[in-house]
KOLGU-4560 file (N, C-alpha, C; in nm, 3 decimals, padded with zeros to 5 digits):
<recs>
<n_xx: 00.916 n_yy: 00.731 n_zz: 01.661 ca_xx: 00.913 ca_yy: 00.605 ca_zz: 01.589 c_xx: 00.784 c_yy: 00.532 c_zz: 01.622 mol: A seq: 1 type: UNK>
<n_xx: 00.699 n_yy: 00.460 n_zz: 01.496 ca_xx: 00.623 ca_yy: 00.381 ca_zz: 01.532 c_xx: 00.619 c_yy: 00.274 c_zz: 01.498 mol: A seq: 2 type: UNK>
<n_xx: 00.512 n_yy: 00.140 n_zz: 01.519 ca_xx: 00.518 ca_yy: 00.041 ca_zz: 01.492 c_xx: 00.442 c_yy: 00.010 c_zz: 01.394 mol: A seq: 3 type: UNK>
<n_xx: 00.437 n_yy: -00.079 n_zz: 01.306 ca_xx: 00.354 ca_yy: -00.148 ca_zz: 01.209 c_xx: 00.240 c_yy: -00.205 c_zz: 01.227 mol: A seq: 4 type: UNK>
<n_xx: 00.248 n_yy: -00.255 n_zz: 01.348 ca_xx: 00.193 ca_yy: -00.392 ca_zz: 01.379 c_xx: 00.024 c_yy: -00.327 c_zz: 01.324 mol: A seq: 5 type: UNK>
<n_xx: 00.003 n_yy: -00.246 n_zz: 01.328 ca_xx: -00.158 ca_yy: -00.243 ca_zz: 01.327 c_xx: -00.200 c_yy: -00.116 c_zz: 01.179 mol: A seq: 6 type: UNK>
<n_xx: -00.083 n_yy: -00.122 n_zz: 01.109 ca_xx: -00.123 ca_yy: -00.068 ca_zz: 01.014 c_xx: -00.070 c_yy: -00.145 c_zz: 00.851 mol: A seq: 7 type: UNK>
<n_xx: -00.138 n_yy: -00.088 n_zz: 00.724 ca_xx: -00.150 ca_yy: -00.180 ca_zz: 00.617 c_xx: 00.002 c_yy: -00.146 c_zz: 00.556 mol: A seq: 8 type: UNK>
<n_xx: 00.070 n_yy: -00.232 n_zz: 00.504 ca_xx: 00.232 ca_yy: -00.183 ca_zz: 00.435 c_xx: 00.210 c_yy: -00.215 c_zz: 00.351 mol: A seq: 9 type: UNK>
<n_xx: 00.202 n_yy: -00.129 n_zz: 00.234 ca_xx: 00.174 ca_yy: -00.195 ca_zz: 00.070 c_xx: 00.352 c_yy: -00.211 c_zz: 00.026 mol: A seq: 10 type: UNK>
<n_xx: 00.363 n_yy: -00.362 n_zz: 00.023 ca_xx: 00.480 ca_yy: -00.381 ca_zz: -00.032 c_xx: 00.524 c_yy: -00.377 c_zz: -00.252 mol: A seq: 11 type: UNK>
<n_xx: 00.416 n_yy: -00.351 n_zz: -00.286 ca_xx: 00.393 ca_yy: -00.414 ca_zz: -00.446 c_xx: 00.280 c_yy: -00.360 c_zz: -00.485 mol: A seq: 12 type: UNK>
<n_xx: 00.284 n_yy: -00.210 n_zz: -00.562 ca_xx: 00.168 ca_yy: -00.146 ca_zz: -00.627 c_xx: 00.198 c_yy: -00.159 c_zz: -00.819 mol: A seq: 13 type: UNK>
<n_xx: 00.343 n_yy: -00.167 n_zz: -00.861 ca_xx: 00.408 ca_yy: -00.176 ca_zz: -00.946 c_xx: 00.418 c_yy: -00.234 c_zz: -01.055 mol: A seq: 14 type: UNK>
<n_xx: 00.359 n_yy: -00.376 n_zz: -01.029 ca_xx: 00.379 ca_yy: -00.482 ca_zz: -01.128 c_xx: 00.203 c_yy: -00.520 c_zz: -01.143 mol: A seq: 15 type: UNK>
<n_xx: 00.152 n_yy: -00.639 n_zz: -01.177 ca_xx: 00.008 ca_yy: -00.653 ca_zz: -01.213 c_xx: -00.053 c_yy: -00.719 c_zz: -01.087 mol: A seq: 16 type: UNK>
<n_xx: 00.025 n_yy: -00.772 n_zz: -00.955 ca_xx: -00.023 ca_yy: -00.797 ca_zz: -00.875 c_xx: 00.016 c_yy: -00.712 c_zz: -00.765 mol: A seq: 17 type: UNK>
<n_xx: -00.081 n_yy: -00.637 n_zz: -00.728 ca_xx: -00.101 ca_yy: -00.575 ca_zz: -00.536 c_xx: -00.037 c_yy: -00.686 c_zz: -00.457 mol: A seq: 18 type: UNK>
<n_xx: 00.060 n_yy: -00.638 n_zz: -00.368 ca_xx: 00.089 ca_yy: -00.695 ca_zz: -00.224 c_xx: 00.143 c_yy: -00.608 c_zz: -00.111 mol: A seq: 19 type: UNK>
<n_xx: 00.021 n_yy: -00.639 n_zz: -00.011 ca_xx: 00.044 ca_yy: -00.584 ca_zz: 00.122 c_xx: 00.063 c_yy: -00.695 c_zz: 00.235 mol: A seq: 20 type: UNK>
<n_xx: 00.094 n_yy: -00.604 n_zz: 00.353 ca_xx: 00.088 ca_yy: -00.710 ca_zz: 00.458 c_xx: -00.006 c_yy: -00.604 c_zz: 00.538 mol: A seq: 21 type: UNK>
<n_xx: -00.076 n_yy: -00.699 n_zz: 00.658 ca_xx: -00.150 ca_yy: -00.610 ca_zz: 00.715 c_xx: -00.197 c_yy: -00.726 c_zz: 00.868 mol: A seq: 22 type: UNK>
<n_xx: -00.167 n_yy: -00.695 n_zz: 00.989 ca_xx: -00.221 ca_yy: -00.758 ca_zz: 01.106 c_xx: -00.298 c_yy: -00.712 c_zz: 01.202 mol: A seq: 23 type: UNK>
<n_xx: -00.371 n_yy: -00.646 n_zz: 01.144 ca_xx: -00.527 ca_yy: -00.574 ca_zz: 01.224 c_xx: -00.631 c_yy: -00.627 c_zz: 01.137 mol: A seq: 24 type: UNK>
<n_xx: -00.704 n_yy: -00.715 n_zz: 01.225 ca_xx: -00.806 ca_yy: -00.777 ca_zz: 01.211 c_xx: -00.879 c_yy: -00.705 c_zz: 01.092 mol: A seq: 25 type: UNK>
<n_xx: -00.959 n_yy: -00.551 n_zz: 01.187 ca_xx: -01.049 ca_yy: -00.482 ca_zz: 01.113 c_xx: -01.009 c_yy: -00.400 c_zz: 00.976 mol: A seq: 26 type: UNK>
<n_xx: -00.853 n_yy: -00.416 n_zz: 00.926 ca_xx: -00.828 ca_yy: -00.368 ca_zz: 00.832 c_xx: -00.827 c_yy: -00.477 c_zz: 00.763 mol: A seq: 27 type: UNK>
<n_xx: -00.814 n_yy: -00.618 n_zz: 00.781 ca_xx: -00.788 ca_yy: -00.708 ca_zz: 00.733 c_xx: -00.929 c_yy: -00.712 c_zz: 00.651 mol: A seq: 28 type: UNK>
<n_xx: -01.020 n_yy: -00.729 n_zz: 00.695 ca_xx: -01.152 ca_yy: -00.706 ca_zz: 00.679 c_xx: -01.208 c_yy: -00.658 c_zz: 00.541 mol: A seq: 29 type: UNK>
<n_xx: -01.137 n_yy: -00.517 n_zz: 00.563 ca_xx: -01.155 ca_yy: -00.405 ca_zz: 00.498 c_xx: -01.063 c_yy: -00.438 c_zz: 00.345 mol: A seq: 30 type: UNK>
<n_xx: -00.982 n_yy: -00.501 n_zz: 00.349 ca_xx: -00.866 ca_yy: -00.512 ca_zz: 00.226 c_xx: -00.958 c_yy: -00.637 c_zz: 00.150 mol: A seq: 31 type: UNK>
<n_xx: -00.981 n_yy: -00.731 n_zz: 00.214 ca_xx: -01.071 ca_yy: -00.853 ca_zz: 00.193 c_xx: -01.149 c_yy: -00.836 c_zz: 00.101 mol: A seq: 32 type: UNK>
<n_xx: -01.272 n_yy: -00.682 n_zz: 00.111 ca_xx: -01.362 ca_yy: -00.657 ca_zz: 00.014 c_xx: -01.327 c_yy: -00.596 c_zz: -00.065 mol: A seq: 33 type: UNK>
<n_xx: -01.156 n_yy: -00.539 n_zz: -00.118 ca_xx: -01.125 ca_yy: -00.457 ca_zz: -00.226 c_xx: -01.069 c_yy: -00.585 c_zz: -00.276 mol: A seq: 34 type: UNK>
<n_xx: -01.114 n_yy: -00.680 n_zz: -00.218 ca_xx: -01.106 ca_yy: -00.866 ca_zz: -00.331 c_xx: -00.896 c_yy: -00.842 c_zz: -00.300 mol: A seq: 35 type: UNK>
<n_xx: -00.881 n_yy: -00.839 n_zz: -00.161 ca_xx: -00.758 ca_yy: -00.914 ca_zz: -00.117 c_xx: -00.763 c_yy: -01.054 c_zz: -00.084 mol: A seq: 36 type: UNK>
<n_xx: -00.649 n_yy: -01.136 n_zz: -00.116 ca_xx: -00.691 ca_yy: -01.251 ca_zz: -00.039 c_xx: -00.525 c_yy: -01.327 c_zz: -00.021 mol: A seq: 37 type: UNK>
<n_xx: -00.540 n_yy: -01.359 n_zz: 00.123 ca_xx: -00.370 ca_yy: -01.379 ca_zz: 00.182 c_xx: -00.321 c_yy: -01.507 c_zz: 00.097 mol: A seq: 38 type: UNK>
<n_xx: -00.211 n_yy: -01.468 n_zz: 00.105 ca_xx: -00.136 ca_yy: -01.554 ca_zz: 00.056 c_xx: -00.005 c_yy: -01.601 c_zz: 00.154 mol: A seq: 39 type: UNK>
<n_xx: -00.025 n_yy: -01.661 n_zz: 00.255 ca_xx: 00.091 ca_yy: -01.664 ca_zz: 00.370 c_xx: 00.100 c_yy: -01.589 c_zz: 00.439 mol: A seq: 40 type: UNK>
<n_xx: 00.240 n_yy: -01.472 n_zz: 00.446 ca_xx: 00.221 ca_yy: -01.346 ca_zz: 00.528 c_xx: 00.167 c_yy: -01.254 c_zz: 00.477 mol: A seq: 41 type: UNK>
<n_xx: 00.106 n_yy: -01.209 n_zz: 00.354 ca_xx: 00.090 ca_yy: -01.125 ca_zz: 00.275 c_xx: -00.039 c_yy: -01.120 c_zz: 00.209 mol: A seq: 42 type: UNK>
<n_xx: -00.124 n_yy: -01.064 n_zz: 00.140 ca_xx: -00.219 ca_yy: -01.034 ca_zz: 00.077 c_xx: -00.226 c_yy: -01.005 c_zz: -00.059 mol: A seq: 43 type: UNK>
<n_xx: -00.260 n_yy: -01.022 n_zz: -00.147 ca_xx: -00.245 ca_yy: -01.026 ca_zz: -00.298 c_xx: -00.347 c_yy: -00.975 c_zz: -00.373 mol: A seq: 44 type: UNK>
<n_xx: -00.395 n_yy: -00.943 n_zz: -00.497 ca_xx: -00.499 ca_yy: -00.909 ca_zz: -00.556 c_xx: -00.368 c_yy: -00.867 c_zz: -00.697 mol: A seq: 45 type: UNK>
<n_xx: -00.488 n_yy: -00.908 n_zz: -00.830 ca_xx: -00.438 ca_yy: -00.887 ca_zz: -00.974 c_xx: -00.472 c_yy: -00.713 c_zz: -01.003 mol: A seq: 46 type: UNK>
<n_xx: -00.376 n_yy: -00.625 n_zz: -01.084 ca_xx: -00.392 ca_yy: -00.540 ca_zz: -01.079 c_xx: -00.411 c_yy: -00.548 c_zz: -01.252 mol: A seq: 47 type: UNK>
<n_xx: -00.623 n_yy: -00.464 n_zz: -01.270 ca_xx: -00.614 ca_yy: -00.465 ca_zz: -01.407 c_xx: -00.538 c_yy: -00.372 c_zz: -01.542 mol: A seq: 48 type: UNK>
<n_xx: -00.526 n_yy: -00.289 n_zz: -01.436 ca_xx: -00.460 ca_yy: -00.188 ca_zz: -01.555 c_xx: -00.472 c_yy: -00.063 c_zz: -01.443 mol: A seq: 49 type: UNK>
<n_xx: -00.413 n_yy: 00.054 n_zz: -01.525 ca_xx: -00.334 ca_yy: 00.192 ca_zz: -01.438 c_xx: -00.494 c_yy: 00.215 c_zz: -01.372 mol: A seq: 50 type: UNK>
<n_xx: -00.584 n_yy: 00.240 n_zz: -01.418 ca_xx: -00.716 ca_yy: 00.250 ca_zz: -01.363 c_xx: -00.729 c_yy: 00.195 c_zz: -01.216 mol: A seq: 51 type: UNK>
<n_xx: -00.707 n_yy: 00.039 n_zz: -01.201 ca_xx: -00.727 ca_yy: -00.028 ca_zz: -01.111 c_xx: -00.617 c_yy: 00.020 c_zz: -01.019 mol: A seq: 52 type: UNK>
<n_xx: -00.492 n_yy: 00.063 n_zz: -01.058 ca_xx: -00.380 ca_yy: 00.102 ca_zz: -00.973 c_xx: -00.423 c_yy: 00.206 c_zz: -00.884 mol: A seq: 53 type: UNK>
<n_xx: -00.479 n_yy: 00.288 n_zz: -00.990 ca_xx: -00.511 ca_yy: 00.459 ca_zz: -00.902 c_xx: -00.644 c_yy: 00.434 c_zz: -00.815 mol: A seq: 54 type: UNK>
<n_xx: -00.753 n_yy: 00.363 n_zz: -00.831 ca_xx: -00.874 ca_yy: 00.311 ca_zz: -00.728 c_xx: -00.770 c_yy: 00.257 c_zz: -00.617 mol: A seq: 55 type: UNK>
<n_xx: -00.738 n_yy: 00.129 n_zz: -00.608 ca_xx: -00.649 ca_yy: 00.069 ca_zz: -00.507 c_xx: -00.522 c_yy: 00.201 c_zz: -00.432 mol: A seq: 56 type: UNK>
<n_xx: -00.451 n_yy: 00.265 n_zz: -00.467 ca_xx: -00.385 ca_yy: 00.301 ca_zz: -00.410 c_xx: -00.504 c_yy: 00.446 c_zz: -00.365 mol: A seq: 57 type: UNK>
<n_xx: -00.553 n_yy: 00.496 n_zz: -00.381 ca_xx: -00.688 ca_yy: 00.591 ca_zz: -00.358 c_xx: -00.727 c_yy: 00.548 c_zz: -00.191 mol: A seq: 58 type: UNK>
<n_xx: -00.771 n_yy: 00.407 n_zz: -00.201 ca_xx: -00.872 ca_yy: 00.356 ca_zz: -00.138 c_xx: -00.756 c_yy: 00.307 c_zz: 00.020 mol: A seq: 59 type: UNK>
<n_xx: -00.623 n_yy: 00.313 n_zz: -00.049 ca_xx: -00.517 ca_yy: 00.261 ca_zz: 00.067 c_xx: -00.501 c_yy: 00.393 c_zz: 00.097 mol: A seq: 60 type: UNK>
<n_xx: -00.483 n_yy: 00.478 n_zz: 00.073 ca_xx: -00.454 ca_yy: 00.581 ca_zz: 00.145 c_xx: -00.532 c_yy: 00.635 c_zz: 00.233 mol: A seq: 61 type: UNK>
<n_xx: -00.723 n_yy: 00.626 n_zz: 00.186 ca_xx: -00.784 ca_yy: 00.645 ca_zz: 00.284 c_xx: -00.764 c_yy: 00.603 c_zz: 00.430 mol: A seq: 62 type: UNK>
<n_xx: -00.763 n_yy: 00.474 n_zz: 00.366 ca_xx: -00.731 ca_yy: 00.372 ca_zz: 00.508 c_xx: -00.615 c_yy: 00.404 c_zz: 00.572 mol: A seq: 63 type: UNK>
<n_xx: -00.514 n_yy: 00.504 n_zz: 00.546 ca_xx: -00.405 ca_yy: 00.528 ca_zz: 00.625 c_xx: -00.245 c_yy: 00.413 c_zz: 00.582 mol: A seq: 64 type: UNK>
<n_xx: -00.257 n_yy: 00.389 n_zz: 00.454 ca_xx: -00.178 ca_yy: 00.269 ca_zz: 00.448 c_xx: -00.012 c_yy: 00.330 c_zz: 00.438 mol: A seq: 65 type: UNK>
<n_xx: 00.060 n_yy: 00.284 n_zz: 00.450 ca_xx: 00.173 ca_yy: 00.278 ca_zz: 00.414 c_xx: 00.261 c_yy: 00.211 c_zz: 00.273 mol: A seq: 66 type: UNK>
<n_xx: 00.345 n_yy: 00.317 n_zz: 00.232 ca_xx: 00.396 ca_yy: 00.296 ca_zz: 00.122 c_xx: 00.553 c_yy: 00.282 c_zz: 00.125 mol: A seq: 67 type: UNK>
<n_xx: 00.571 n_yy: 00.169 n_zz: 00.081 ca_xx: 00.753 ca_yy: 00.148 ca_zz: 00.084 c_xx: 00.822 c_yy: 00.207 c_zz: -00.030 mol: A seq: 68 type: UNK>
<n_xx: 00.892 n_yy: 00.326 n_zz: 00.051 ca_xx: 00.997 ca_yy: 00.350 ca_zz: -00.048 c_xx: 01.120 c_yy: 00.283 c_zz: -00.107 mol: A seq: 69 type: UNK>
<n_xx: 01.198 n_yy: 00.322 n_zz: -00.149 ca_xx: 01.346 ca_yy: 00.255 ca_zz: -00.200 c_xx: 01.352 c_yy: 00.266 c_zz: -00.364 mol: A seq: 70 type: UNK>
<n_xx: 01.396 n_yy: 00.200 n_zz: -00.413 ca_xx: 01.469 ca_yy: 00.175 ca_zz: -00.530 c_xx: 01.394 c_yy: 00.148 c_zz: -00.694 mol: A seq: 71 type: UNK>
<n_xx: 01.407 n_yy: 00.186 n_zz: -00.739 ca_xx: 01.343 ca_yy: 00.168 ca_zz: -00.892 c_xx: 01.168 c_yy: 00.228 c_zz: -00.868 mol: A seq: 72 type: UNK>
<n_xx: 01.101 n_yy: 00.096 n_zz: -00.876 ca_xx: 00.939 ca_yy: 00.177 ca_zz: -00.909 c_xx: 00.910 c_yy: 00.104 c_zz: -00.738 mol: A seq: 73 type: UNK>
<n_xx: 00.935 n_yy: 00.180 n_zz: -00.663 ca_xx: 00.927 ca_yy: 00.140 ca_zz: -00.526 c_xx: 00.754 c_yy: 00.216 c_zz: -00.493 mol: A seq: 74 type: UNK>
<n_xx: 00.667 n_yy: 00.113 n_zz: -00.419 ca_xx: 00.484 ca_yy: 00.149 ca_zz: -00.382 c_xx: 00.523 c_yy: 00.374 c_zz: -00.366 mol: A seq: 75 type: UNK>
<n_xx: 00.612 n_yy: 00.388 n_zz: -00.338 ca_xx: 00.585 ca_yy: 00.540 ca_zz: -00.269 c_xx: 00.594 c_yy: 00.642 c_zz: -00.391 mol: A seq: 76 type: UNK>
<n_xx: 00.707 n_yy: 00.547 n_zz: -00.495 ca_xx: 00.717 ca_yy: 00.636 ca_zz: -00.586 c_xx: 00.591 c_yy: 00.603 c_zz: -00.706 mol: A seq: 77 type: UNK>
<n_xx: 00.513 n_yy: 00.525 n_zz: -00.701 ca_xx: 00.427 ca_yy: 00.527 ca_zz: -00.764 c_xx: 00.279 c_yy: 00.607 c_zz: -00.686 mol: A seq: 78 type: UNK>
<n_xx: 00.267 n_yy: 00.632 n_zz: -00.624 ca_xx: 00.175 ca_yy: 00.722 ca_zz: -00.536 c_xx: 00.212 c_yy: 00.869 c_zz: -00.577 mol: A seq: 79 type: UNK>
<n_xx: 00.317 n_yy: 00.889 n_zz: -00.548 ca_xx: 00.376 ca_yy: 01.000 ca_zz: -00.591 c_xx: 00.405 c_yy: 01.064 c_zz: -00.713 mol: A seq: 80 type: UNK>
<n_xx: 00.413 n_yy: 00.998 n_zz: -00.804 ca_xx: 00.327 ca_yy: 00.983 ca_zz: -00.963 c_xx: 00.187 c_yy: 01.032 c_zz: -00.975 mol: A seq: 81 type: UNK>
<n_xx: 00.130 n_yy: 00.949 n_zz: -00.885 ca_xx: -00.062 ca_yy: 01.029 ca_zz: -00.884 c_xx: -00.081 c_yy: 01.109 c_zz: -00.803 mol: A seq: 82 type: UNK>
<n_xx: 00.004 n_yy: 01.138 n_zz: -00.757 ca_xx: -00.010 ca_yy: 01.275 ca_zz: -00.676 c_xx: -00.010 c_yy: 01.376 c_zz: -00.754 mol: A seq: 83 type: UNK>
<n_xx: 00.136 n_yy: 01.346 n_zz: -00.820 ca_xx: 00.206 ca_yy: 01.507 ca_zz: -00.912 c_xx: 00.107 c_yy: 01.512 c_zz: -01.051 mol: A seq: 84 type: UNK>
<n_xx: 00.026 n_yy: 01.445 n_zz: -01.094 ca_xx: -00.047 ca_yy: 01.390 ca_zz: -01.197 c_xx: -00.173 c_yy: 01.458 c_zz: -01.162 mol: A seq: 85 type: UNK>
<n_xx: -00.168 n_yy: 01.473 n_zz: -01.001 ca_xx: -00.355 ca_yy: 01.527 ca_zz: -00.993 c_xx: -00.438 c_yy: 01.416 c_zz: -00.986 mol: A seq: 86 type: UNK>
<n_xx: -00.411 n_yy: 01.259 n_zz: -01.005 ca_xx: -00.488 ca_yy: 01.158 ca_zz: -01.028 c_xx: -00.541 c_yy: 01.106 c_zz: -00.837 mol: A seq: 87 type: UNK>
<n_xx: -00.426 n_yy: 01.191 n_zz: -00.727 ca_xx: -00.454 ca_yy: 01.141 ca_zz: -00.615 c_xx: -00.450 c_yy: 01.302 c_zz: -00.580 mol: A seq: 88 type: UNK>
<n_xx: -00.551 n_yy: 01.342 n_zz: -00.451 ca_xx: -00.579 ca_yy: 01.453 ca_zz: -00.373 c_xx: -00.508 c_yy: 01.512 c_zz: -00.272 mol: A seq: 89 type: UNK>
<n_xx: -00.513 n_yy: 01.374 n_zz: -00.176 ca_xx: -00.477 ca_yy: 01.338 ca_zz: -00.070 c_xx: -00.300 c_yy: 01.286 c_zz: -00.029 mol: A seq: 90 type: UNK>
<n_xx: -00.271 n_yy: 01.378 n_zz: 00.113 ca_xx: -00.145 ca_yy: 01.307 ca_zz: 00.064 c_xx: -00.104 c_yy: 01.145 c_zz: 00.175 mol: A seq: 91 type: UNK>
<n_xx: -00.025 n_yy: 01.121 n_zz: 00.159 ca_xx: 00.015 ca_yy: 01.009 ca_zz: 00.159 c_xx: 00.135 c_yy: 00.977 c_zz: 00.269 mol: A seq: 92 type: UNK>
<n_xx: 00.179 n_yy: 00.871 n_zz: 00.345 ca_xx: 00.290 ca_yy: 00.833 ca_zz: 00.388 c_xx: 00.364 c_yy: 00.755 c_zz: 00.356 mol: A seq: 93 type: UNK>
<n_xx: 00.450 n_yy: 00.785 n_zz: 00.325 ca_xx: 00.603 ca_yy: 00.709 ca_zz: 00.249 c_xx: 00.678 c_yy: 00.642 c_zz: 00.401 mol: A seq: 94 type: UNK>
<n_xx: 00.733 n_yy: 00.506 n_zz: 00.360 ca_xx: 00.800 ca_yy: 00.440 ca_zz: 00.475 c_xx: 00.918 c_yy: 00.401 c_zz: 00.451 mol: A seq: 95 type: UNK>
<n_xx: 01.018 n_yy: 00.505 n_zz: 00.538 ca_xx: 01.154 ca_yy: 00.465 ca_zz: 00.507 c_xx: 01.150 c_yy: 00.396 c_zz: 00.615 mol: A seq: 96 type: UNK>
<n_xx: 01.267 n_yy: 00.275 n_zz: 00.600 ca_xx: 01.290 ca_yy: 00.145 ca_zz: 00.697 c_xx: 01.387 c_yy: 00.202 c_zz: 00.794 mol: A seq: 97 type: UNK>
<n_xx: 01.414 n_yy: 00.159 n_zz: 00.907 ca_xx: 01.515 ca_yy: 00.198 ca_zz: 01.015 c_xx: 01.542 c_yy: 00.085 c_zz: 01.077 mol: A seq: 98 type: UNK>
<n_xx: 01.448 n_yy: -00.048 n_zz: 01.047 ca_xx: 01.489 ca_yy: -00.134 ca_zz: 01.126 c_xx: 01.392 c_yy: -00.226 c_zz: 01.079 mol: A seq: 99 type: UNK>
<n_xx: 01.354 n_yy: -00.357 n_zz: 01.201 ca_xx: 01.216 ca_yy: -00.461 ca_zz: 01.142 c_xx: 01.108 c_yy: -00.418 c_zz: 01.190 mol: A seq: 100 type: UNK>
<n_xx: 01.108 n_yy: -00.327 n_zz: 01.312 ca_xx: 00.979 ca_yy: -00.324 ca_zz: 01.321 c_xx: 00.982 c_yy: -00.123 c_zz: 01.349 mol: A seq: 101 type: UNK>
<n_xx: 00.991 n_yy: -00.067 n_zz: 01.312 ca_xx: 01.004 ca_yy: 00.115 ca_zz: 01.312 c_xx: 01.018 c_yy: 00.172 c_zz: 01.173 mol: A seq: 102 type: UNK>
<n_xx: 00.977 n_yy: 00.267 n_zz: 01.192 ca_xx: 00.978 ca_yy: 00.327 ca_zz: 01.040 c_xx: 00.920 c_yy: 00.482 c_zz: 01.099 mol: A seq: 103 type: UNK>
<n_xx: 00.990 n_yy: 00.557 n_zz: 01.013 ca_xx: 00.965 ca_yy: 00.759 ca_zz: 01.010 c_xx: 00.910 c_yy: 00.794 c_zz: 00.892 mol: A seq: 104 type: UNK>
</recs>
């Protein structure tokens, strides 16, 4: 089991706005210039169209981000879409919940 605390959780790839949470400084940084900008606990950015989806989720995966699975168009199952599509290379980590702060 590990912790969150220092890695990016994309909660919202789905709809027209990106939202992650993220509490490492130097990733914070890093999300900042793909034009994130917090909104409370969370981080936000407008998503222009499927184009902008597949750059952004591309560019999170480099970074090692995390994707929440679950229910309907949940961040993992849309990754997993550009995966099976060929539109993403690389693979990816999906985050099933176990608790508030652990995840497998």
């Amino acid at each position: 089991m590990n912790e969150l605390r220092d890695r990016i959780l994309v909660k919202d790839i789905a709809g027209n706005t990106a939202i992650l949470q993220c509490n490492n400084p130097e990733l914070v940084k890093k999300i900042e210039v793909l034009g994130f900008s917090s909104t409370g606990m969370n981080y936000s950015r407008k998503i222009s169209g499927m184009d902008d989806r597949r750059d952004i989720v591309k560019k999170f995966v480099a970074l090692g981000a995390l994707f929440t699975a679950g229910r309907d168009w949940s961040t993992a199952e849309v990754v997993a879409l550009f995966w099976k599509r060929e539109l993403l290379l690389k693979s990816f980590s999906p985050l099933l919940g176990k608790g508030r702060v652990t995840f497998q």
